[in-house]
N, C-alpha and C positions, 0 to 999 in steps of 0.2 A: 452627400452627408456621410461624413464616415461613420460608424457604428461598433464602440466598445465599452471592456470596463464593464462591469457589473451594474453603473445607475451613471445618474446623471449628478455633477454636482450640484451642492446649495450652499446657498448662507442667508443667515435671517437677519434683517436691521431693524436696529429701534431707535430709533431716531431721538437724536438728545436736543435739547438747548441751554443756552446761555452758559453756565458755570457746567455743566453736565452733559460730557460728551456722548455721540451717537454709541452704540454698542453693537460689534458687529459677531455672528458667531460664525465660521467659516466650515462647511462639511463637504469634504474634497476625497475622503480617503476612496481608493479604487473607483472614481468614476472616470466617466471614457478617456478624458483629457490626461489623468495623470496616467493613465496606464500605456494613452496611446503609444505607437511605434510609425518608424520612420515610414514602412510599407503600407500601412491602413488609409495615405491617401495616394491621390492622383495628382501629382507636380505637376504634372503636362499640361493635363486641365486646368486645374487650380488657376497655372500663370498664364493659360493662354490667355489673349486680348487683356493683360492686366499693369496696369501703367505705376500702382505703389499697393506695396505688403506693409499695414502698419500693425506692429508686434506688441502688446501689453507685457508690462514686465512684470505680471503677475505669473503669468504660464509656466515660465521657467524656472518658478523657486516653487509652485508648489509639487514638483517630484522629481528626480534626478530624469525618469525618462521623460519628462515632458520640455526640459530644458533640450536634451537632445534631439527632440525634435523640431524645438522653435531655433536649434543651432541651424539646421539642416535647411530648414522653411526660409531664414534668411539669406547661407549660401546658395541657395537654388535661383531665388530674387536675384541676387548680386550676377552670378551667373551668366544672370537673360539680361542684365542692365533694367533691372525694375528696381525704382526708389524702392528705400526700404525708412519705415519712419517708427520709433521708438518709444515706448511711452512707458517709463522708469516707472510711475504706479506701486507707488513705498505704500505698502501697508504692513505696521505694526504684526498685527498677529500671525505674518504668513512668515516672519522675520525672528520667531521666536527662537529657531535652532539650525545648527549647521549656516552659520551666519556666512563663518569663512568662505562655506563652500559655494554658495549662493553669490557669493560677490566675484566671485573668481568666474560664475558661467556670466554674470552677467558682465564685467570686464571683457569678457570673450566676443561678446554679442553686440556691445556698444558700439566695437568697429565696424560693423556689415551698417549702419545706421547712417541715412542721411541727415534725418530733421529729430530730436531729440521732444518729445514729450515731458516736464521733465523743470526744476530750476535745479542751481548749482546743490541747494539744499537737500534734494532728494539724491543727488548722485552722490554726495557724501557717504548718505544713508547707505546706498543699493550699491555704489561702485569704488567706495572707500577715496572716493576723490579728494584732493587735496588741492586749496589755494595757497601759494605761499605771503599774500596780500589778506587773504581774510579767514579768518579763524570761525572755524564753522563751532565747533565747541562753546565758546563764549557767545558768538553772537546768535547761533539757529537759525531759526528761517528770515526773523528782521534783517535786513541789509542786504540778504544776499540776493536780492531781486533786483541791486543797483545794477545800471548796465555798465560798468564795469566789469562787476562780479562775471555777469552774464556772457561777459563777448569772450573773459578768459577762458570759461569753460568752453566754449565754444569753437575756438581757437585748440585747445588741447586736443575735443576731442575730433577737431576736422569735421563739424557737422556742419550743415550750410545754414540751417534753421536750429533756434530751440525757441518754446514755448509753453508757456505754464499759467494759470489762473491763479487768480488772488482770489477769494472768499472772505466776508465780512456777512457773519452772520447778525439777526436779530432774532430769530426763534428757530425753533424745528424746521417749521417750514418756508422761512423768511429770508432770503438771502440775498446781496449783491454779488455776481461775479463782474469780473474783470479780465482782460488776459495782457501782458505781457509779454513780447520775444526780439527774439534776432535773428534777421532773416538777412544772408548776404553784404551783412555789414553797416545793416541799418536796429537801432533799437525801437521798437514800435510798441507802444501802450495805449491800450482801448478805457 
């Protein structure tokens, strides 16, 4: 366990339903993660006996030094030949500022990536991705869960896998998921 940063992050949820979304409040400033540095861990160790690094794409936008080091924690993966899998993880309020700059680390970081977390919708969001078949603008997240959509991004970004969950709520705490992906050339829906 590495050890920095002045605290540990938080964030508090309240959990919404039906017309009234969850509300989430995120407190990140100087804890260990955004402050950490490239030298506060052990790569060697880290990756010894280790067969896949799967990286949240939250890490990297909540601080310029934290993106440098989930750059680093990737390159090191790629390296040794350990998968590396991706989980784009758009959330709204982490997206509030320095947008450009955030989609630019995360374009950077897309490529170390074998299996994508992630539909075309969120990469829009987080990687400024563009289909030239479907228009994310008019249509949002409807449609673009067709595998069509799916295998283009897919194809773009050379991942071998991508996968994402559907959600249908009924209350706070009522939910169906689902999941969704393309694995290899195949579309597969649960």
């Amino acid at each position: 366990i590495a050890k920095g940063g002045e605290r540990i992050g938080i964030y508090y949820l309240e959990n919404g339903a039906s017309v009234r979304a969850s509300q989430v409040i995120y407190d990140r400033a100087h804890s260990s993660m955004t402050e950490a540095v490239i030298e506060d861990f052990d790569w060697d160790a880290i990756f010894d006996n280790t067969s896949l690094l799967h990286v949240t794409g939250i890490t990297p936008v909540i601080s310029r030094q934290a993106a440098v080091v989930t750059e680093y924690a990737m390159q090191q993966a790629k390296k040794r030949g350990i998968l590396v899998s991706l989980d784009l993880n758009y959330r709204e309020k982490l997206w509030q500022d320095h947008i450009e700059e955030k989609k630019e680390w995360m374009r950077k970081l897309v490529f170390y990536a074998d299996y994508c977390f992630g539909n075309p919708y969120d990469a829009y969001r987080t990687l400024g991705y563009q289909d030239s078949k479907f228009d994310f603008k008019i249509h949002g997240f409807e449609g673009c869960t067709e595998q069509s959509v799916v295998e283009r991004m897919a194809k773009y970004y050379d991942f071998t896998g991508v996968f994402f969950t559907m959600r249908e709520s009924f209350s706070a705490s009522d939910n169906r998921l689902s999941a969704r992906g393309y694995w290899k050339g195949q579309y597969l829906e649960t």
